[in-house]
VOROZA-365329 format. One record per residue (C-alpha): residue in one letter; x, y, z; chain. Coordinates in nm, 3 decimals. Example, Ala and Ser with C-alpha at 12.3 -4.5 7.8 and 13.67 -1.06 7.14 Angstrom:
2
node residuo a; east 1.230; north -0.450; up 0.780; cadena A
node residuo s; east 1.367; north -0.106; up 0.714; cadena A
end
This chain:
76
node residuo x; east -0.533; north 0.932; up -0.924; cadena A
node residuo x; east -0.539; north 0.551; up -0.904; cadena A
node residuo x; east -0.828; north 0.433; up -0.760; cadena A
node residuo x; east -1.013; north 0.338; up -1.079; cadena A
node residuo x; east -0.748; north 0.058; up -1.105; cadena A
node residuo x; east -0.829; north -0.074; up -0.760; cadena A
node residuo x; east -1.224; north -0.067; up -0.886; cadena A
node residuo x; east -1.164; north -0.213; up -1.225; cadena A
node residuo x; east -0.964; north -0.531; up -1.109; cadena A
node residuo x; east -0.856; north -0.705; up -0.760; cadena A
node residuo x; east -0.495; north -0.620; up -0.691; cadena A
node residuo x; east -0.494; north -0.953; up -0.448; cadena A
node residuo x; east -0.754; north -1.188; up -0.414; cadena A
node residuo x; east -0.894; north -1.029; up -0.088; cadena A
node residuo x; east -0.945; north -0.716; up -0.150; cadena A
node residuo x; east -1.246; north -0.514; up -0.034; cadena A
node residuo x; east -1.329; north -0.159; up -0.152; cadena A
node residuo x; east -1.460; north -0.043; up 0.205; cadena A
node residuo x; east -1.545; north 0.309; up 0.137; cadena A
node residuo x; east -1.524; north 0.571; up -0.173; cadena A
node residuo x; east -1.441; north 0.947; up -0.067; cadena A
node residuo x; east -1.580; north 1.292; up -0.212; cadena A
node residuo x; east -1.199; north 1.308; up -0.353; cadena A
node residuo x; east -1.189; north 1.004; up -0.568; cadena A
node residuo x; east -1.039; north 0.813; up -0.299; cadena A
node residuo x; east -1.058; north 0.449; up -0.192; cadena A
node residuo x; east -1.011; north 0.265; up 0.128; cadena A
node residuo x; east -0.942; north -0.069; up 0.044; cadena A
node residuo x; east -0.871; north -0.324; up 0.262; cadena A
node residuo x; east -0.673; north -0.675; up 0.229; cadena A
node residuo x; east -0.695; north -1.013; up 0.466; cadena A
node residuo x; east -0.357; north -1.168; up 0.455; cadena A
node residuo x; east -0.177; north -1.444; up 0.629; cadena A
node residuo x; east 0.158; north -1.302; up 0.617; cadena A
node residuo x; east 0.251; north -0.914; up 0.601; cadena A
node residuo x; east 0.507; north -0.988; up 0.341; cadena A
node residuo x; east 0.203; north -1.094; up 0.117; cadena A
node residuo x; east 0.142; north -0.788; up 0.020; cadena A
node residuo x; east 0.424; north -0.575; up 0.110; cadena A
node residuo x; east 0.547; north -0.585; up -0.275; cadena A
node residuo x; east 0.226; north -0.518; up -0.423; cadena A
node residuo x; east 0.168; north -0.194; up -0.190; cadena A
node residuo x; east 0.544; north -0.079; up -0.286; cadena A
node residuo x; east 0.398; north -0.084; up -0.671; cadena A
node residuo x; east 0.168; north 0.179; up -0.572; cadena A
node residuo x; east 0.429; north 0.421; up -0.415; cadena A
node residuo x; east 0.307; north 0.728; up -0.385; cadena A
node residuo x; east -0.003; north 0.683; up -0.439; cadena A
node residuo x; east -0.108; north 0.485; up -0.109; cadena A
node residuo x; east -0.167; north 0.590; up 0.239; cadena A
node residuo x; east -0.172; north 0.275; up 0.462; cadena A
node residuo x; east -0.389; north 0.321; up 0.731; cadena A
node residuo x; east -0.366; north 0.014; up 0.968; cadena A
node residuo x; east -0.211; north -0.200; up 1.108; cadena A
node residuo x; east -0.001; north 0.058; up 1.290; cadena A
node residuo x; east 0.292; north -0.207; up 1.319; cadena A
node residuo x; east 0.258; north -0.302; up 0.949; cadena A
node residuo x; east 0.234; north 0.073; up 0.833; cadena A
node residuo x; east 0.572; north 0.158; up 1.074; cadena A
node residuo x; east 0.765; north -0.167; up 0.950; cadena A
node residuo x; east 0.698; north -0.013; up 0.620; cadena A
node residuo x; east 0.782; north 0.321; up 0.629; cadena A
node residuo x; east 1.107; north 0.156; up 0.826; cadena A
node residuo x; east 1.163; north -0.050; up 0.510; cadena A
node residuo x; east 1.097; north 0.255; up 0.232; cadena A
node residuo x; east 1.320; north 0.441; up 0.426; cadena A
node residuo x; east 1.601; north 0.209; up 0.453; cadena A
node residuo x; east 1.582; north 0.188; up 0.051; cadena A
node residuo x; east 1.606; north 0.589; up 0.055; cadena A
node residuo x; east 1.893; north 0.552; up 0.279; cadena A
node residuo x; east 2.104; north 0.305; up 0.048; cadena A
node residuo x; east 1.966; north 0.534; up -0.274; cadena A
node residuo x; east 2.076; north 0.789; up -0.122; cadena A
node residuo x; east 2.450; north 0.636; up 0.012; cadena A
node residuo x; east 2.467; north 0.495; up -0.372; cadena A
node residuo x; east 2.525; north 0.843; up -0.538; cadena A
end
């Protein structure tokens, strides 16, 4: 649903468009330093993303979204 924003313009200055599905879908891939370089950017995209690797990245993540769920959730 989102991928022609990922072809029209660089959402960091690294990105790669690796491969482009049958379904409209990209894999994209980023070269960063730092994990926290683009953990805000791929929180943007929320739900739209599935992040494939690195496994520790993509389980600190989901660790981190969930946490936020948590504290939504403990809010109400």
């Amino acid at each position: 649903q989102v991928s022609h924003y990922f072809k029209r313009r660089k959402m960091f200055p690294t990105q790669e468009i690796k491969e482009e599905r049958p379904d409209g879908s990209l894999v994209v891939s980023y070269r960063v330093g730092h994990y926290e370089a683009i953990r805000n950017i791929l929180k943007s995209w929320i739900p739209n993303i599935v992040i494939l690797e690195p496994e520790d990245f993509r389980k600190d993540f989901l660790k981190d979204v969930k946490g936020w769920v948590k504290r939504q959730e403990n809010a109400a």
